[in-house]
gemmi code that builds the backbone of each chain (N, CA, C; Angstrom):
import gemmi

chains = {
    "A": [
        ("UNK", (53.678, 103.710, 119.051), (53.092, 103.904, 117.738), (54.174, 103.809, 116.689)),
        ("UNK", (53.891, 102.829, 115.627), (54.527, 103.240, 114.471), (54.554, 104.621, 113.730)),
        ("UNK", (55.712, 104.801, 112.563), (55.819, 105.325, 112.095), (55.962, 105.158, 110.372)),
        ("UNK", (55.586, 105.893, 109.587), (55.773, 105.219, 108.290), (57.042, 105.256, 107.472)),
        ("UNK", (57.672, 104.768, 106.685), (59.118, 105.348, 106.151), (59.149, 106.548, 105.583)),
        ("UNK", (58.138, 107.318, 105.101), (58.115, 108.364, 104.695), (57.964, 109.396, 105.395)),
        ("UNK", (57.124, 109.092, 106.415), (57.470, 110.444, 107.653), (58.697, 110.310, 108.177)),
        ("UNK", (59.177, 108.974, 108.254), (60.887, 109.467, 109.128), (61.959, 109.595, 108.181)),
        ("UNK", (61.675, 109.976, 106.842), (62.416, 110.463, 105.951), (62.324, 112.026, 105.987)),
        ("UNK", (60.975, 112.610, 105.981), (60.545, 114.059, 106.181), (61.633, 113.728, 107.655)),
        ("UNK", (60.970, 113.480, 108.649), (61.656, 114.063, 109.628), (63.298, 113.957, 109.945)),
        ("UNK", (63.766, 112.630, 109.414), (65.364, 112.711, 108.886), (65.731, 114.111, 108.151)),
        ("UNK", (65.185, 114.176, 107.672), (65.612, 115.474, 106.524), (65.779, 116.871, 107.239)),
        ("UNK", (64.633, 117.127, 108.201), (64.394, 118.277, 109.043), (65.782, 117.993, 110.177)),
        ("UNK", (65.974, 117.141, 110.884), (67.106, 117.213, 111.625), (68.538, 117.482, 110.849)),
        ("UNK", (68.287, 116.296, 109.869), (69.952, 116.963, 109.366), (69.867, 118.252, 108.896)),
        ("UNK", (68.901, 119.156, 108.681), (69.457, 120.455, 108.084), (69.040, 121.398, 109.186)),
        ("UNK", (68.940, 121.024, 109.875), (69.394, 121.882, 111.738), (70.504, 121.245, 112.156)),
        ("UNK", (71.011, 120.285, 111.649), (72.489, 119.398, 112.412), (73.659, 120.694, 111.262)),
        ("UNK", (73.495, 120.180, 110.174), (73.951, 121.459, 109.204), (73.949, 122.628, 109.154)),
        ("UNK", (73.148, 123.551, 109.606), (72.858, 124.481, 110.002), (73.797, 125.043, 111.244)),
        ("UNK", (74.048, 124.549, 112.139), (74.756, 124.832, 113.254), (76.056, 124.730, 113.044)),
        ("UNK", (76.351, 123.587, 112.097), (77.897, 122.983, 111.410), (78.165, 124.653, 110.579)),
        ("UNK", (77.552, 124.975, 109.677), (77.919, 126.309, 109.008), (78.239, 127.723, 109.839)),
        ("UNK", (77.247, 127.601, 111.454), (77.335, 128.721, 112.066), (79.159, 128.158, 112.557)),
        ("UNK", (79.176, 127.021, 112.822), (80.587, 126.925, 113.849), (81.430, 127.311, 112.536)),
        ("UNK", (81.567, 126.595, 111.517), (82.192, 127.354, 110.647), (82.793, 128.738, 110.131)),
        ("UNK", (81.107, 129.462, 109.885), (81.249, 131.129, 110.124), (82.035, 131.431, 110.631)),
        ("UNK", (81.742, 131.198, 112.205), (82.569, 131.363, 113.534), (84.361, 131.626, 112.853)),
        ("UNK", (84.314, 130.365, 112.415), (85.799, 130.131, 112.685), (86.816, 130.832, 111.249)),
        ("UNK", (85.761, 131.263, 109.871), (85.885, 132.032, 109.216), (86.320, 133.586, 109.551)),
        ("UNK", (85.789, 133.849, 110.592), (85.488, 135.515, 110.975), (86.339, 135.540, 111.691)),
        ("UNK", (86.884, 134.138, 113.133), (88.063, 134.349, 113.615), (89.243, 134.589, 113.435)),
        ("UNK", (89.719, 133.525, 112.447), (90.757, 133.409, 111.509), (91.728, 132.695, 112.631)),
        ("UNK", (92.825, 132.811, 113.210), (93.456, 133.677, 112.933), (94.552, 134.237, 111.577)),
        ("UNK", (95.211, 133.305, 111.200), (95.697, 133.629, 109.720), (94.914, 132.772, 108.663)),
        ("UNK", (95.385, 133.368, 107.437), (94.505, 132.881, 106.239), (94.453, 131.446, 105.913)),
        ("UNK", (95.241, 130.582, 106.341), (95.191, 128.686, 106.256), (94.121, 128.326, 107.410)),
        ("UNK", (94.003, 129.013, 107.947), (92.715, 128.814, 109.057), (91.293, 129.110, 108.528)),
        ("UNK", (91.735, 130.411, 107.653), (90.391, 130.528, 106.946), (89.669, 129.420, 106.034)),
        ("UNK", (91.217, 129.309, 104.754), (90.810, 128.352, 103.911), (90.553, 127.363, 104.075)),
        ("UNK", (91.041, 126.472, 105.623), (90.664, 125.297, 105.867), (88.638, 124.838, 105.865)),
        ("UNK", (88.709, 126.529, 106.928), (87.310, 126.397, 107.145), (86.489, 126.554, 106.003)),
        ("UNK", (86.845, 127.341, 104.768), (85.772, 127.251, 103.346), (86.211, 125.617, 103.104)),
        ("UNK", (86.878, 124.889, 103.044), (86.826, 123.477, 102.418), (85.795, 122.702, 103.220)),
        ("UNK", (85.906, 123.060, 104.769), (84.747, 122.477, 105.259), (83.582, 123.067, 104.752)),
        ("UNK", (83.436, 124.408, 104.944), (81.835, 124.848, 104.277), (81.475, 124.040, 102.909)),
        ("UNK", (82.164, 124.002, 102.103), (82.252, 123.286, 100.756), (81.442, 122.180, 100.624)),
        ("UNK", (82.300, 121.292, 101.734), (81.865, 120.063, 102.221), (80.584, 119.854, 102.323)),
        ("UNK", (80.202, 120.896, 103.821), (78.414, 121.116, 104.348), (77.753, 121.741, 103.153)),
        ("UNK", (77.851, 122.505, 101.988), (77.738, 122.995, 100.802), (77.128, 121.733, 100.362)),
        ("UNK", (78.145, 120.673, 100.231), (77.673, 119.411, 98.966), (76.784, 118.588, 99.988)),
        ("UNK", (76.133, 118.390, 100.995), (75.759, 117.309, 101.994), (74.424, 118.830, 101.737)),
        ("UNK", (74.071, 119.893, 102.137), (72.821, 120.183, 101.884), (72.433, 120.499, 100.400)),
        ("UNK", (73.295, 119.993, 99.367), (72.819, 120.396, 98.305), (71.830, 118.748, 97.891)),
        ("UNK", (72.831, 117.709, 98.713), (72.307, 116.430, 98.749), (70.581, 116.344, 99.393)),
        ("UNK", (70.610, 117.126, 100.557), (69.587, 117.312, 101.414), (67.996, 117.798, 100.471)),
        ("UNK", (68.888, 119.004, 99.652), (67.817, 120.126, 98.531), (67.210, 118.653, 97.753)),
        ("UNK", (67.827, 117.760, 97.369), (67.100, 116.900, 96.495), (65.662, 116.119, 97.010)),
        ("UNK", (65.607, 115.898, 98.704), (64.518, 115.565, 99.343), (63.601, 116.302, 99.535)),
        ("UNK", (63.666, 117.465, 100.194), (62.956, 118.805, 100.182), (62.353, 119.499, 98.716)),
        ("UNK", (63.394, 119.570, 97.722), (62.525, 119.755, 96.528), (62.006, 118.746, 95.564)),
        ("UNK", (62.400, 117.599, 95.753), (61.913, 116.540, 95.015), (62.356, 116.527, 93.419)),
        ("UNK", (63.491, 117.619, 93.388), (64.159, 117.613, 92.192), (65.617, 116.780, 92.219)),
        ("UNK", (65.614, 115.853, 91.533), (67.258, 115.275, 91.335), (68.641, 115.584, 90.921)),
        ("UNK", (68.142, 116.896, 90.261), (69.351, 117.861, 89.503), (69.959, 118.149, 90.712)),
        ("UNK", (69.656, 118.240, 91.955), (70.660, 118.923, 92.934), (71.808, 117.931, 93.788)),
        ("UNK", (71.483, 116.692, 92.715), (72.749, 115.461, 93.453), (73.740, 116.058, 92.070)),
        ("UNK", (73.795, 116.887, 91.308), (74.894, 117.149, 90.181), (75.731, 118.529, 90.672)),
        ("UNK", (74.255, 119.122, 91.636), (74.605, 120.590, 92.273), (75.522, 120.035, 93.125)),
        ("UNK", (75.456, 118.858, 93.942), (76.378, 118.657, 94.988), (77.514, 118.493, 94.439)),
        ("UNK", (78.126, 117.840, 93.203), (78.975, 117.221, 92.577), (79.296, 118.545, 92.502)),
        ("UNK", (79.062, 119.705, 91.647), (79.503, 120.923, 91.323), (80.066, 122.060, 92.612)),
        ("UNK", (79.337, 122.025, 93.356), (79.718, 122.779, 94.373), (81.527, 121.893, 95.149)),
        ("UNK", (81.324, 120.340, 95.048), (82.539, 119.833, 95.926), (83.700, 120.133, 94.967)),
        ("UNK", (83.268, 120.043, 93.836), (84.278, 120.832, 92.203), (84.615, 121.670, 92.819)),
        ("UNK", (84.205, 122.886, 92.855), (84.568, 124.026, 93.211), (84.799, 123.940, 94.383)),
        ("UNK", (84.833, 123.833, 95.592), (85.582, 124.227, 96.541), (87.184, 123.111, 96.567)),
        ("UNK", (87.026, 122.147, 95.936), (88.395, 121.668, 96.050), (88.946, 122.741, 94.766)),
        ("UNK", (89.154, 123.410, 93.364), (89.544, 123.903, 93.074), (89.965, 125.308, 93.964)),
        ("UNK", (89.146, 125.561, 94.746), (89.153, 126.696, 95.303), (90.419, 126.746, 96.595)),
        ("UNK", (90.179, 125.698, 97.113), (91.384, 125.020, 97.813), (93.209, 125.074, 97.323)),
        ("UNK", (92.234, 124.370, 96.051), (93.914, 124.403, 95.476), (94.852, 125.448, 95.220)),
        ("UNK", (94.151, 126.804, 95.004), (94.280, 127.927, 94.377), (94.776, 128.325, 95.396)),
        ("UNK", (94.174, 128.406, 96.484), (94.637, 129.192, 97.885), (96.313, 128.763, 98.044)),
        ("UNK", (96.192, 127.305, 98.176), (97.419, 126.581, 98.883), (98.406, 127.393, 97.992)),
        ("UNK", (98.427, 127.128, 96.317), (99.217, 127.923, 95.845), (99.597, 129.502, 95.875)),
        ("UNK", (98.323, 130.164, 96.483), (98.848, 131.146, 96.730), (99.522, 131.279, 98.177)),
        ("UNK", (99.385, 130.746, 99.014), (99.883, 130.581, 100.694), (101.093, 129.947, 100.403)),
        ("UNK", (101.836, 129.218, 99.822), (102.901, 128.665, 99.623), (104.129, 129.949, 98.978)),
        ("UNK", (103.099, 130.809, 98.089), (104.387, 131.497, 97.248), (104.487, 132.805, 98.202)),
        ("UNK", (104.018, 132.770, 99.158), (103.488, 134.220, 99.774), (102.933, 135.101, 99.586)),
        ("UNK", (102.332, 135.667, 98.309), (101.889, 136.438, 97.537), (100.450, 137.420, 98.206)),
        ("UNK", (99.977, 136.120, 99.123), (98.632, 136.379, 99.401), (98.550, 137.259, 100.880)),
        ("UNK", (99.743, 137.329, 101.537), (100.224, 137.991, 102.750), (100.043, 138.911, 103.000)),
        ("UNK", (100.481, 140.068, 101.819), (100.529, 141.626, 101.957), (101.754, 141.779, 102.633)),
        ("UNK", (102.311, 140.955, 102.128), (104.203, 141.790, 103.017), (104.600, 142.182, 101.475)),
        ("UNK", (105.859, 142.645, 101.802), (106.475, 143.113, 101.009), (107.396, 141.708, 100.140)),
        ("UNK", (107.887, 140.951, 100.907), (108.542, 139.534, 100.161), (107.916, 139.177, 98.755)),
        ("UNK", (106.644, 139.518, 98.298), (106.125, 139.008, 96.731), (106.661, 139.765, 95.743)),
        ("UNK", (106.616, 139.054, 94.458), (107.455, 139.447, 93.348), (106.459, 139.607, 92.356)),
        ("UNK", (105.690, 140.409, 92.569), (104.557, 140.564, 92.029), (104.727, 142.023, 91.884)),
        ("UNK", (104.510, 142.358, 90.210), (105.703, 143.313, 89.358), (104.877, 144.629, 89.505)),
    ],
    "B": [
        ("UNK", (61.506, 100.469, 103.658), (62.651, 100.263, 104.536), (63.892, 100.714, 103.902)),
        ("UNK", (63.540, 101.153, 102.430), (64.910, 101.920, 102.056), (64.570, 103.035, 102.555)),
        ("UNK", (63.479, 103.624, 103.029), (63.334, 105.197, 103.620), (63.874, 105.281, 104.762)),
        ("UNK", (63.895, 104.177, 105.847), (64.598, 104.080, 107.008), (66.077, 104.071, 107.099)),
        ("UNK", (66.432, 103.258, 106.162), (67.672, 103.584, 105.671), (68.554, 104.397, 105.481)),
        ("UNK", (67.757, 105.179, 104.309), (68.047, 106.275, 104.066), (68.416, 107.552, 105.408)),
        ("UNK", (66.955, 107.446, 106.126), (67.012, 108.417, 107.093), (67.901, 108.293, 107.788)),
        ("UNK", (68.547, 106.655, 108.413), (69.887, 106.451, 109.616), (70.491, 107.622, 108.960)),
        ("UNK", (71.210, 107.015, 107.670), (72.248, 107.677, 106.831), (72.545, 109.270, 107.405)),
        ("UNK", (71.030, 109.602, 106.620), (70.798, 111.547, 106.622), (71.332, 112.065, 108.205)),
        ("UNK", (70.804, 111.260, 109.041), (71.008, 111.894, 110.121), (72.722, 111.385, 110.582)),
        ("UNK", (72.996, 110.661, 110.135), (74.178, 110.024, 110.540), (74.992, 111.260, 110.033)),
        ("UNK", (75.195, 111.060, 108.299), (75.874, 112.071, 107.927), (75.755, 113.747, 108.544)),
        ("UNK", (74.845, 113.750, 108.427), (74.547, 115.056, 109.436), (75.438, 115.706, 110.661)),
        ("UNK", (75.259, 114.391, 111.522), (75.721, 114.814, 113.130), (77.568, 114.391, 112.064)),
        ("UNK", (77.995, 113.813, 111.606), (79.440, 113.780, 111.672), (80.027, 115.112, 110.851)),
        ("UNK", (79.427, 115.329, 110.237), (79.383, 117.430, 110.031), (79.464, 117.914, 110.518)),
        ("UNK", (78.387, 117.899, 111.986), (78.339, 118.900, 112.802), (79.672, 118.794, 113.881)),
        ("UNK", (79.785, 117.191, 113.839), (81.265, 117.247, 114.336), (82.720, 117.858, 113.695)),
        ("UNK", (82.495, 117.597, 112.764), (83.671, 118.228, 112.119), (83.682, 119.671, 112.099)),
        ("UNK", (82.587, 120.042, 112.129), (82.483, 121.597, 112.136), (82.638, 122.290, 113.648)),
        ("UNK", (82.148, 120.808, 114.626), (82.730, 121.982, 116.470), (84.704, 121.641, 115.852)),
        ("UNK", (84.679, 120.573, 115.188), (86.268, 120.181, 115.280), (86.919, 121.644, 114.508)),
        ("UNK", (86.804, 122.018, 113.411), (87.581, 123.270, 112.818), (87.138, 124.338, 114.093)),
        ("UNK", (86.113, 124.833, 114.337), (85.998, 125.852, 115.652), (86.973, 125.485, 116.533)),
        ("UNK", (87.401, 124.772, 117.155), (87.416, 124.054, 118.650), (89.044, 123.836, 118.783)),
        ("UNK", (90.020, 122.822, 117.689), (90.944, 122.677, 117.271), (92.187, 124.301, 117.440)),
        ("UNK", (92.867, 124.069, 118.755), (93.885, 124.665, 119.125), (94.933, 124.874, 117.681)),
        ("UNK", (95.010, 124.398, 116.953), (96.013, 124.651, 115.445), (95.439, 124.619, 114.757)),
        ("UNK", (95.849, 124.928, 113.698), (95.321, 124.979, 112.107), (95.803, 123.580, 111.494)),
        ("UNK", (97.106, 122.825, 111.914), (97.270, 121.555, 111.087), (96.105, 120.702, 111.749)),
        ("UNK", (95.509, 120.467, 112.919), (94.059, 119.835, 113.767), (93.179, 120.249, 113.558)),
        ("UNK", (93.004, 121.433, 112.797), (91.789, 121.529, 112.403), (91.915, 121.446, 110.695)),
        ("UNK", (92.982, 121.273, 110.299), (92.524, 120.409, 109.218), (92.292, 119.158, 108.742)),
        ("UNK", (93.154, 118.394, 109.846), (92.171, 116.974, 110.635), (91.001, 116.736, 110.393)),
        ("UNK", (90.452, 118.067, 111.030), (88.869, 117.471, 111.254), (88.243, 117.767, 109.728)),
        ("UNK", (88.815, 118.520, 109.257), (87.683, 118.996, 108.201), (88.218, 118.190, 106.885)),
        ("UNK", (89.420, 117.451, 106.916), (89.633, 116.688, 105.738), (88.540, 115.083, 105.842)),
        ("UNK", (89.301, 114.671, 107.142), (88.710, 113.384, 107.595), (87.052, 113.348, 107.849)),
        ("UNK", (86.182, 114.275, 108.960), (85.499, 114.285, 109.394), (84.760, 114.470, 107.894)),
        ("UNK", (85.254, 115.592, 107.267), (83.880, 116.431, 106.593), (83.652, 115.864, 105.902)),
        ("UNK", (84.407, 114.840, 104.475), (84.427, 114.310, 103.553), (83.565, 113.084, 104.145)),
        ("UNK", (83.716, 112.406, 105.476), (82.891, 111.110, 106.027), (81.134, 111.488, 106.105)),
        ("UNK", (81.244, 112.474, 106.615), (79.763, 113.462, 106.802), (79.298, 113.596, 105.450)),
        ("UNK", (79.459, 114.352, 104.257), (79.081, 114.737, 103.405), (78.670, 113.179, 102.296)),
        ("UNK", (79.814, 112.459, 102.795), (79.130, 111.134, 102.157), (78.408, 110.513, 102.171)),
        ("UNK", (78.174, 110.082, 103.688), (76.828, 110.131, 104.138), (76.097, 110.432, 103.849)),
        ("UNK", (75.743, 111.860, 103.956), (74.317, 112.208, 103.682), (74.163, 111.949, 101.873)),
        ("UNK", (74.870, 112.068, 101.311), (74.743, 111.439, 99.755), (74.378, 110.046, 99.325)),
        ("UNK", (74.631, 109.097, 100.770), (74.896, 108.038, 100.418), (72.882, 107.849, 101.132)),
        ("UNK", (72.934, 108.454, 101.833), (71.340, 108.410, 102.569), (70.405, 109.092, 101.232)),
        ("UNK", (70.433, 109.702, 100.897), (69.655, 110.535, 99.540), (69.512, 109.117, 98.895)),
        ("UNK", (70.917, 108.596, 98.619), (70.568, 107.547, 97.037), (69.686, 106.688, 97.661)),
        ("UNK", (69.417, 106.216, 98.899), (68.788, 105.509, 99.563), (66.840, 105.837, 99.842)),
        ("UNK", (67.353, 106.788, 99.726), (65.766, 107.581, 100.075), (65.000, 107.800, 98.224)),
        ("UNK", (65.725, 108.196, 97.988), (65.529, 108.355, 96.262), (65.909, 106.950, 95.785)),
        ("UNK", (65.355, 106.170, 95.882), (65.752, 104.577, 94.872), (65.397, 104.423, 93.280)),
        ("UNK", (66.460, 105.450, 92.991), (66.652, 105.219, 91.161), (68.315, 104.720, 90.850)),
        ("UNK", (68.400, 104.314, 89.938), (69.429, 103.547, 89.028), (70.316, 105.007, 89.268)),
        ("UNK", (69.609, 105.989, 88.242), (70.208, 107.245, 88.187), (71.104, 107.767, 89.169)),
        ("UNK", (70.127, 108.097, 90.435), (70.412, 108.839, 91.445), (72.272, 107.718, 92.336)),
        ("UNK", (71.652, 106.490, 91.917), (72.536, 105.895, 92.650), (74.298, 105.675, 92.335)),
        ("UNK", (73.751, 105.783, 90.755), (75.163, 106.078, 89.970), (75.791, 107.384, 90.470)),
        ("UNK", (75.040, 108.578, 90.233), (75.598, 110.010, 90.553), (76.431, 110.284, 92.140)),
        ("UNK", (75.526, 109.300, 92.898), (75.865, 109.140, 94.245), (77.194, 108.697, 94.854)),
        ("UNK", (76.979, 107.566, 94.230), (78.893, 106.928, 94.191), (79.424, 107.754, 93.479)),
        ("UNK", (79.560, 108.337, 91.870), (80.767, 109.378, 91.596), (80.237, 110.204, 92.685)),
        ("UNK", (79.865, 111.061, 93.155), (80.258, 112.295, 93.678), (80.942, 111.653, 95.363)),
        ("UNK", (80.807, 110.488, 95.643), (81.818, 109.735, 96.497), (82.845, 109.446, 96.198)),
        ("UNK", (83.361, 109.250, 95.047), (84.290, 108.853, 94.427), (85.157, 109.979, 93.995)),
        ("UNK", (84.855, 111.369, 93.974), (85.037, 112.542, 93.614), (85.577, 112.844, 95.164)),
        ("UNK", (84.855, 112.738, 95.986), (85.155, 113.403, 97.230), (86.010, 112.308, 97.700)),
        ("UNK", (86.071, 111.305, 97.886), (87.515, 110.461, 98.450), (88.714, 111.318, 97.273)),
        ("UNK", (88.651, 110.980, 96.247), (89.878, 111.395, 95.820), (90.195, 112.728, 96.054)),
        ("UNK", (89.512, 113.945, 95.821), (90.113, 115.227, 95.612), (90.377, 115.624, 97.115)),
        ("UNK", (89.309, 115.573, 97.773), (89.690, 116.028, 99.772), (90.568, 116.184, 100.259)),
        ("UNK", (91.372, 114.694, 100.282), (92.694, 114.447, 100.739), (94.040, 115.193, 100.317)),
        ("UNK", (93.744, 115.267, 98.873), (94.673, 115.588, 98.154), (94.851, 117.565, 98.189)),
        ("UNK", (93.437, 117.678, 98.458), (93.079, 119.477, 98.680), (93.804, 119.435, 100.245)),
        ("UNK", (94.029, 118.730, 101.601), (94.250, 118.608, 102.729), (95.702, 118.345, 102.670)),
        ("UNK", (96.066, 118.203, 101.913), (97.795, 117.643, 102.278), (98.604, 119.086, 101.518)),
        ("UNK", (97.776, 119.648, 100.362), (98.226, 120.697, 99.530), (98.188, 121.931, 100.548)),
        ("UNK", (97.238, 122.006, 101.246), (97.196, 122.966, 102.144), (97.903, 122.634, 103.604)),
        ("UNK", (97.753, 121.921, 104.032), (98.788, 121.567, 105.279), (100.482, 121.833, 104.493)),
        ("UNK", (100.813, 121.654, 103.525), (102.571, 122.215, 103.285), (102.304, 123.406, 102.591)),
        ("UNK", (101.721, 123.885, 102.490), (101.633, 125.432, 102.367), (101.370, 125.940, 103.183)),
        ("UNK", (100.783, 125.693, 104.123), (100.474, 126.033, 105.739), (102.083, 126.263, 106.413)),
        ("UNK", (102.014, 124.851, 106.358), (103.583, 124.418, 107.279), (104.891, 125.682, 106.081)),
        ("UNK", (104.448, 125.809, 104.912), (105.974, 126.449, 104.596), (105.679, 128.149, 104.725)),
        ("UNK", (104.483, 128.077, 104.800), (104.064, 129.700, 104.890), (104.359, 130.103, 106.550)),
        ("UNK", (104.414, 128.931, 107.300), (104.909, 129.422, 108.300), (103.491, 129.301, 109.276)),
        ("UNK", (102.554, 128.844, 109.454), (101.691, 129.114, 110.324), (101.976, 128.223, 111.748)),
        ("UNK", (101.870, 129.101, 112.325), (102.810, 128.437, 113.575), (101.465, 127.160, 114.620)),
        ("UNK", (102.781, 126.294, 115.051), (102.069, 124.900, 115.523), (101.578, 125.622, 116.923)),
        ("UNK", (100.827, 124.637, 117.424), (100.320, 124.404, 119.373), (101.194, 124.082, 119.825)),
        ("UNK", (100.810, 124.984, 120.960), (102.498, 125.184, 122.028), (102.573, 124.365, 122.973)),
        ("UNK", (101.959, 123.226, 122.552), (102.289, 121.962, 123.581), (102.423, 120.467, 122.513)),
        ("UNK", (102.965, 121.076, 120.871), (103.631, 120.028, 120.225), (104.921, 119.868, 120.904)),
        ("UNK", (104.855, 118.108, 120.608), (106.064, 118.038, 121.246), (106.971, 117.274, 120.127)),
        ("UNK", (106.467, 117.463, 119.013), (107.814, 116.747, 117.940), (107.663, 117.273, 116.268)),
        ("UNK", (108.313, 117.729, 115.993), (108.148, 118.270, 114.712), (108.856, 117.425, 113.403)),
        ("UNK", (108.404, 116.664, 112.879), (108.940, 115.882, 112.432), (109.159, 116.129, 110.665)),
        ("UNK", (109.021, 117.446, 110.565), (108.823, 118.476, 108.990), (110.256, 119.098, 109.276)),
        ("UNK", (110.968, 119.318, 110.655), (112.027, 120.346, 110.545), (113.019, 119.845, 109.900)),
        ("UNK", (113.602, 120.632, 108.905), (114.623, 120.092, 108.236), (114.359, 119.719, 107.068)),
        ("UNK", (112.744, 119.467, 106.924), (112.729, 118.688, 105.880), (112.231, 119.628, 104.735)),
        ("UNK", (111.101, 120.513, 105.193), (110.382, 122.001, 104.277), (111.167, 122.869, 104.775)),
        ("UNK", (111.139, 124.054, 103.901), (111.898, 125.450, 104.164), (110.626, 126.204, 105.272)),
        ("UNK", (110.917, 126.242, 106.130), (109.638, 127.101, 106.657), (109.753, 128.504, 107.134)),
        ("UNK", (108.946, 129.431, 106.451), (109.230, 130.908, 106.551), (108.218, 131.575, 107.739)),
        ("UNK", (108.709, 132.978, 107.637), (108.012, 133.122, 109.297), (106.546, 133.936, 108.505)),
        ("UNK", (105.426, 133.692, 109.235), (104.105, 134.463, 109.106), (104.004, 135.445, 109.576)),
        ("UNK", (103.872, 136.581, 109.157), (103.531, 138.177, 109.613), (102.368, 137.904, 110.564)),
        ("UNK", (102.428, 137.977, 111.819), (100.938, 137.559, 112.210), (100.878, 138.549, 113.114)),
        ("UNK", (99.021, 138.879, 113.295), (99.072, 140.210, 113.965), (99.385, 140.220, 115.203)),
        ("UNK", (99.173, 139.295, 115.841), (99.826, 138.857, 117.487), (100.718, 138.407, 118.249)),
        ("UNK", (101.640, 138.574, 118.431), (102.799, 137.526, 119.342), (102.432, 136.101, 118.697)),
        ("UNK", (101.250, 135.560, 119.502), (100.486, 134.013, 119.715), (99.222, 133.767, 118.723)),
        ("UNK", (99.322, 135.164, 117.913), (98.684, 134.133, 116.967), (98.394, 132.849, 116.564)),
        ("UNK", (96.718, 132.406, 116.018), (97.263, 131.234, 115.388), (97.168, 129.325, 116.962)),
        ("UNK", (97.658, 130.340, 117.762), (97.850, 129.206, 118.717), (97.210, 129.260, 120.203)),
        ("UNK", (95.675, 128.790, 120.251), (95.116, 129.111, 121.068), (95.651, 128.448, 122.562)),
        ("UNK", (95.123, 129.340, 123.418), (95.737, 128.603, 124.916), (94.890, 126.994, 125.137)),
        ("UNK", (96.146, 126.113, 125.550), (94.971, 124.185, 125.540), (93.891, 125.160, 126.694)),
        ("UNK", (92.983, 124.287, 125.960), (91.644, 123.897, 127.339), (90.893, 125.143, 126.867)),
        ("UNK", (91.156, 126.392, 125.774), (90.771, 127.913, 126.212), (89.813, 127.222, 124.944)),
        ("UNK", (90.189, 126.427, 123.635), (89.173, 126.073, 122.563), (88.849, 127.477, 121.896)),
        ("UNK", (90.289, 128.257, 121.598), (90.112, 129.072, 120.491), (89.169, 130.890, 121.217)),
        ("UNK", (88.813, 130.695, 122.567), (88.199, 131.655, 123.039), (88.636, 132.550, 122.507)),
        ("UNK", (87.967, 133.808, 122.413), (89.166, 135.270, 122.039), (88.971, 136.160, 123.806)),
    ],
}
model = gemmi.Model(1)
for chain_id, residues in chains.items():
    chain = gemmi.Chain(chain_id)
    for i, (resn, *xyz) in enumerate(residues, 1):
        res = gemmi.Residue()
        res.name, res.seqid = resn, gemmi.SeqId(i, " ")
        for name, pos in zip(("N", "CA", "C"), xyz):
            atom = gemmi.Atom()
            atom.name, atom.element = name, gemmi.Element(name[0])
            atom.pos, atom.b_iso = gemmi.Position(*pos), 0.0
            res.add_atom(atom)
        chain.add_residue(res)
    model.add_chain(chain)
structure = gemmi.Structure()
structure.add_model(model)
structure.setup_entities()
């Protein structure tokens, strides 16, 4: 039996956000593991990532287009968010040792 | 047949997410698992953007589609290399079956307070078990 393009768009849509879905749990996962904080931040740049790919997804499901700008905004922010980290992981600051010069 | 299209895409982009995402879990180091999540995630996430503009066939949607591709090639990489030498100078220690370090000498690299002996560096084959 055929299928029409519009049901295997519905049903495209339903798999990738169970393919996504599982991508965020391994993520979690690897958030909560850690073990140090560049492990963490790596894993929010990926969430970020899966962030902008279901915000892409929200535009099929709600039939609103504003959420291909949400995707744009959310990948904004987690690469800023990125950046911020690195600079703080580089100066040490973010450690909790005693080495920061933070007055 | 742009809906078919579209859908390869969605699902395409999809599963290379979900890869990138066993890859950050799974990935014995932190410089390999930022491998996966620079390379992999940014390929995944395009995808499925690039499947949307496909499924949605407007002028609009298709413009927004490429910048926010065009957004994510450039900034990713550049967020992935910023954090790998802050990684590497903060000290987060490599997999204990590198066999060439080709940074020594070259970054100052300081030691990481870490709560474990082996932090950081899961046993090969163990895939991060605790």
């Amino acid at each position: 039996m055929s299928m029409s393009g519009a049901a295997a768009l519905v049903l495209a849509t339903m798999v990738a956000g169970v393919l996504l879905a599982v991508a965020i749990l391994c993520v979690a996962v690897r958030i909560v593991r850690g073990p140090t904080t560049p492990d963490r931040v790596v894993a929010l740049d990926m969430l970020s990532l899966i962030g902008a790919a279901a915000a892409g997804l929200a535009v099929l499901v709600s039939g609103s287009t504003a959420f291909v700008d949400i995707a744009l905004g959310v990948a904004l922010v987690g690469f800023l968010a990125v950046v911020a980290f690195a600079g703080f992981i580089e100066r040490g600051t973010i450690r909790g040792d005693d080495t920061g010069d933070a007055p | 047949m742009m809906a078919w299209i579209g859908a390869g895409f969605l699902i395409l982009g999809a599963a290379v997410c979900l890869v990138a995402a066993i890859g950050v879990l799974r990935f014995p180091d932190f410089f390999m698992r930022m491998h996966a999540a620079t390379k992999a995630g940014v390929a995944g996430a395009g995808l499925v953007l690039i499947g949307v503009g496909f499924a949605v066939p407007s002028f609009e949607i298709a413009i927004k589609v490429a910048l926010a591709n065009l957004f994510l090639l450039l900034t990713v990489p550049i967020a992935g290399h910023l954090l790998g030498r802050a990684g590497y100078i903060a000290g987060v220690p490599l997999w204990s079956a590198t066999r060439k370090d080709q940074l020594a000498g070259v970054l100052a690299r300081g030691a990481f307070d870490r709560p474990r002996p082996d932090a950081g560096v899961d046993a090969p084959g163990d895939g991060g078990g605790r």
